[in-house]
N, C-alpha and C positions, 0 to 999 in steps of 0.2 A: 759531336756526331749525333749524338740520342736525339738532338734538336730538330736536326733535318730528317728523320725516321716517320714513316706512317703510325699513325697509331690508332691500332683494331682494339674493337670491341665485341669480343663474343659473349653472346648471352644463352644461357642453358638454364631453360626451366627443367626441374629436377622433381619426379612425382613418384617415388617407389625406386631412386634409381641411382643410389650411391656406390654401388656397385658398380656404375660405369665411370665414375670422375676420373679414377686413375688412368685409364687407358684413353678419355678425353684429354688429359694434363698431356698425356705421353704423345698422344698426334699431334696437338698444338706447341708441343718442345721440339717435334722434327720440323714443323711450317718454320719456325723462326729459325734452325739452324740450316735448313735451306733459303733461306731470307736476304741470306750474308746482309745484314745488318741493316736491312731495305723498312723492314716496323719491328716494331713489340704491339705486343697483345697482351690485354688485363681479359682475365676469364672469369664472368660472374654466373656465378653457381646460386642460380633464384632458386630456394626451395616452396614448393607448393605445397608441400602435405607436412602440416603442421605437427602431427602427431611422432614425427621424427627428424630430428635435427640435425643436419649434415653435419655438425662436428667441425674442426679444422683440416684445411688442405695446403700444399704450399708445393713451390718450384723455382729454382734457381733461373729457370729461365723466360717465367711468367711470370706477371702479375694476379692471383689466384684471392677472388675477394666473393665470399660466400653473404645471400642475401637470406636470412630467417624469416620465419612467416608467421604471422599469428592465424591465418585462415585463407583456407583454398581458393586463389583466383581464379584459376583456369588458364588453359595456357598462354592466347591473349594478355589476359592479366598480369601475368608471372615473366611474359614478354614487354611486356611498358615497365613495367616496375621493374628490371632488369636497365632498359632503357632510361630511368628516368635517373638511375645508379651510377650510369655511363661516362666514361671521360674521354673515349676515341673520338675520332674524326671522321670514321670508318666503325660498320657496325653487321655484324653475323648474327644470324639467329640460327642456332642449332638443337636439334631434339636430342636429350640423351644418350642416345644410342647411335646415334650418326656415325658416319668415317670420312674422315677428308684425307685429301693425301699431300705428304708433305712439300709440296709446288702449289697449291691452292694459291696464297697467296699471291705470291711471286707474278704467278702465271693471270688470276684477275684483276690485281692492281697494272700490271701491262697493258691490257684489256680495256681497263673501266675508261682511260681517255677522259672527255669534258662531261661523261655522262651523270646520270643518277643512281645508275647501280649497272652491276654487268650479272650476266648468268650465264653460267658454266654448264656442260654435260653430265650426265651421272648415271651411274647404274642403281637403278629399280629394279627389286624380287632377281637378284643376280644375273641381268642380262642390260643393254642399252637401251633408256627408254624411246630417244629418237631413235627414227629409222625411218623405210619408207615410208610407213603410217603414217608417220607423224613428225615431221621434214622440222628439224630444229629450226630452219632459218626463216620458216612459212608459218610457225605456230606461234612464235611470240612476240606477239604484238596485241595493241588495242581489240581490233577487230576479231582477232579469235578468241582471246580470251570474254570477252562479252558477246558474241553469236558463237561458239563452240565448245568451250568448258575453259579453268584453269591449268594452262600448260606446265606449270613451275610445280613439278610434281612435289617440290620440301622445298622451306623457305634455308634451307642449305646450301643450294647453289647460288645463291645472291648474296653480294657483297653490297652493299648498298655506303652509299653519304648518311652520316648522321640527320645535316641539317635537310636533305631530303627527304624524310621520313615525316608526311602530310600529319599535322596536331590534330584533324578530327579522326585520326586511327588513332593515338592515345588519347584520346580524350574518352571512346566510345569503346566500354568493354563489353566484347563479346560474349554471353551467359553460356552459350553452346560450343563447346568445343568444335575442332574441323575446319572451318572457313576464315580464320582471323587472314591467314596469309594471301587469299583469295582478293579480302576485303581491303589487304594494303596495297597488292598492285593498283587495283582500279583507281582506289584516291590517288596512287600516286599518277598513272595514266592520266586522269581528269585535272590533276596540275600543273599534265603537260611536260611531267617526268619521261626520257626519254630513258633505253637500256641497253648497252652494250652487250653481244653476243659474245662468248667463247668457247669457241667450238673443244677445246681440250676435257679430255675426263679427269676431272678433279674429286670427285663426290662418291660416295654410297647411302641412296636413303635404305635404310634397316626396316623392313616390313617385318611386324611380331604380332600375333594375336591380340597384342594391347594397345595398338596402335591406334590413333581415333579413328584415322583413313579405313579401317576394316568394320566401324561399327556402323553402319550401317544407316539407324535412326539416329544416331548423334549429327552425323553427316547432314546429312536432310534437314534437320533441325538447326542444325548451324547454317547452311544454304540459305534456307526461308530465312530465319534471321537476320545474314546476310541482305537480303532481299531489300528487305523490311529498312536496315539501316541505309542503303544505298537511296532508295526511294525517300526517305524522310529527309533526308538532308543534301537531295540535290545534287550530288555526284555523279547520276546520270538521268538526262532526263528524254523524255520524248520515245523517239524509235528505239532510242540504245537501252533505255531502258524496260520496253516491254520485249527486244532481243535478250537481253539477261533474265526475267523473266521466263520466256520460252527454253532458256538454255539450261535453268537449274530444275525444271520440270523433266526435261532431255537428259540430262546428267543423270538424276533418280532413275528415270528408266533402263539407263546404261547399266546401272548397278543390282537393276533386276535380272538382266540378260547376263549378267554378268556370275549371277547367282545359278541361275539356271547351268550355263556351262559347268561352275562347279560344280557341282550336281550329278551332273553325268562322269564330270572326272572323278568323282565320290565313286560314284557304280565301278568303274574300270579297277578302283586301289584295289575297292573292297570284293569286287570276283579275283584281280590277279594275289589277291591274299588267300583267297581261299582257295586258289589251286595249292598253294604256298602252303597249307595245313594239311592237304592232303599229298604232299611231296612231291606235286606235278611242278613239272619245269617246261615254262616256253622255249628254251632251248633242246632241251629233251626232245621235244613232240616235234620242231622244227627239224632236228639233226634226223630223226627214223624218218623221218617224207623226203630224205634228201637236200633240205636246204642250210646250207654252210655258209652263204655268205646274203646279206641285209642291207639293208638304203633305209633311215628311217627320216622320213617326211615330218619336220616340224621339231626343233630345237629348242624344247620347250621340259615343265618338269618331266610330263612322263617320258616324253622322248629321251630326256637325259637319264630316269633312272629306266629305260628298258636298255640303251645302249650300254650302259655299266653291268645289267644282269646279263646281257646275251656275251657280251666281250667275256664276263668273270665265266660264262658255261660253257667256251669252247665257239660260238657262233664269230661269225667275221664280218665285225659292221664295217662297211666300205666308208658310207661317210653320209650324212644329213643332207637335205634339202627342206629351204627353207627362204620364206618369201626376203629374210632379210638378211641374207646371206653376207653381206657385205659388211654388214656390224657384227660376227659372232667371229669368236675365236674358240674351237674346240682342240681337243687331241687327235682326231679325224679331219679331214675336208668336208666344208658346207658349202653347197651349193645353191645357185639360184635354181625356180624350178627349169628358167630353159635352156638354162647351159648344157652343154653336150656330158651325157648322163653315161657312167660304165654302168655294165649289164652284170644286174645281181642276180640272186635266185628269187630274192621278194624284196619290195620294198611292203615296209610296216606304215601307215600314216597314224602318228601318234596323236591329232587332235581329238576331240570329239564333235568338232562341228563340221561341216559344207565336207563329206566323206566325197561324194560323189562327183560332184564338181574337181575336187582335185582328183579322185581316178578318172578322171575322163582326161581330163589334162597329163596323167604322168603315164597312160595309154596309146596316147599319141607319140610319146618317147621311150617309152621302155617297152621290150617284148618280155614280157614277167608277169609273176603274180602279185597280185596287189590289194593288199589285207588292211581294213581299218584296225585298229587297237581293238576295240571291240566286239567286231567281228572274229576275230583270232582266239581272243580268248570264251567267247562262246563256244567257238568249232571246238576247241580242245575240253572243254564242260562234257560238251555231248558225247564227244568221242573217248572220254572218261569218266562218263556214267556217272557225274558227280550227284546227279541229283535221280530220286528214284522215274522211273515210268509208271503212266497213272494206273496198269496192272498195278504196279508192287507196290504204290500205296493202301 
């Protein structure tokens, strides 16, 4: 039986992060006993940070084979060398910290068909990354990912063929963290590698402040690099290649605007904290003006934690509106914004960007008041004197 069986190979570079193997061993024991007996999986545990040695691990229902290091590859690095360890036919690459869930397999080997690798759905920063922004079945391909950015948010949702996996991506190690996986679609696109879609959620990429995805100038760095190696050796040349060019210059700039918005969501934690020091409740100052029940615009952090403070203070949030309504699953109703709207006493719009633009639009549907987040908690500053007047300085 074990003969006619798939057999996967995941690989986990491991950088400060033995504290996740257990609960990696424990997701990859529920994939195979959902599997009924469809593969096995060997789980190699590449450590990168030489200064600590992962020790032994073991499972009755894996094969659990740990790779030591004498000196930091980077994760590129620590991903070939994982590979090069490898005895599947079938091959994952997952980040420490990852979540898969236990139909992953099952559900992409269904999927993969005559292809080179399939890609699944997943939830990014705990919501769906496609949506209408960004139409799973219109983003990934050739064409977008070299004129628009890289769609395959973690090389987590790909299942990929061993012997697909193009030799000039192991041959060429990446010095910069961030873009190795960027740099394996494309070779594999330019070999004419084709990719099965699957529309199922199988995934969770783990966003943590140690992520490289969040570092900023690593990114960049690893981009240009990127660049640099795609350019030297021919993997695209001509148009397609001064469009990727254009596209990782577009990308950096994305992560400034990107910067910027936090920024402003910075300003918003940090005044509705400091109502929060001085014992002011936005629900407080809502309920004495009369307003008991809420709509709040944008299903997003702040939007999720002011619907959890106003629910916990007595206010009655009716339910979200939210351009993508159609992918979120709350404890209230989300709505699109032009579906036919019940009549609250205010909607909140929890973004901090385009205020306007969306009250002119939820103006036309609702006869109510309609407050940005920021706005709100200004009015409630002034009309609690939090800060002196230039007399009483």
């Amino acid at each position: 039986m074990e003969g006619n069986m798939e057999k996967i190979s995941v690989i986990v570079p491991i950088f400060h992060g033995i504290k996740y193997i257990d609960n990696m061993i424990a997701q990859l024991e529920k994939c195979v006993e959902k599997s009924s007996n469809r593969c096995t999986i060997e789980l190699l545990l590449v450590n990168d940070y030489p200064a600590e040695q992962i020790g032994y691990f073991s499972s009755e229902k894996i094969n659990v084979r740990v790779i030591e290091t004498d000196r930091n590859r980077g994760i590129h690095g620590a991903r070939v060398r994982g590979l090069n360890h490898c005895t599947g036919d079938y091959v994952l690459f997952l980040d420490q910290d990852d979540i898969i869930y236990p139909d992953y397999f099952n559900s992409q080997l269904e999927h993969l068909n005559n292809k080179a690798a399939v890609v699944c759905k997943l939830l990014h920063e705990g919501r769906q990354y496609y949506d209408n922004r960004t139409s799973f079945e219109k983003v990934l391909n050739r064409e977008f990912m070299i004129g628009s950015r890289n769609p395959i948010i973690s090389p987590g949702q790909v299942l990929l063929k061993k012997n697909r996996i193009p030799k000039i991506w192991t041959d060429i190690a990446l010095k910069n963290n961030g873009a190795d996986d960027w740099l394996l679609w494309l070779c594999m696109f330019s070999e004419g590698s084709e990719f099965a879609l699957n529309p199922s959620l199988l995934f969770e990429h783990v966003v943590e402040g140690q992520n490289e995805s969040v570092n900023i100038q690593h990114m960049e760095n690893s981009e240009k690099e990127l660049y640099e190696v795609v350019a030297a050796n021919g993997i695209l040349t001509g148009q397609e290649l001064e469009n990727l060019h254009d596209t990782i210059k577009n990308v950096a700039a994305g992560r400034v605007a990107t910067l910027v918005k936090f920024r402003r969501m910075f300003f918003v934690y940090d005044a509705w904290l400091r109502l929060m020091e001085q014992d002011i409740s936005i629900s407080e100052y809502l309920l004495k003006r009369g307003i008991n029940s809420v709509a709040v615009y944008g299903d997003n952090q702040i939007g999720k934690r002011l619907y959890h403070a106003l629910k916990k203070e007595g206010i009655c949030v009716k339910y979200f509106i939210d351009m993508n309504a159609e992918y979120l699953e709350e404890e209230i109703p989300v709505y699109m914004p032009a579906a036919p709207l019940h009549n609250v006493d205010m909607v909140i719009i929890s973004l901090v960007e385009s205020i306007d633009s969306i009250r002119k639009t939820l103006s036309g549907l609702l006869d109510t008041k309609i407050y940005g987040i920021t706005e709100l908690i200004e009015e409630i500053e002034k009309s609690t004197r939090i800060y002196p007047t230039e007399g009483e300085r």
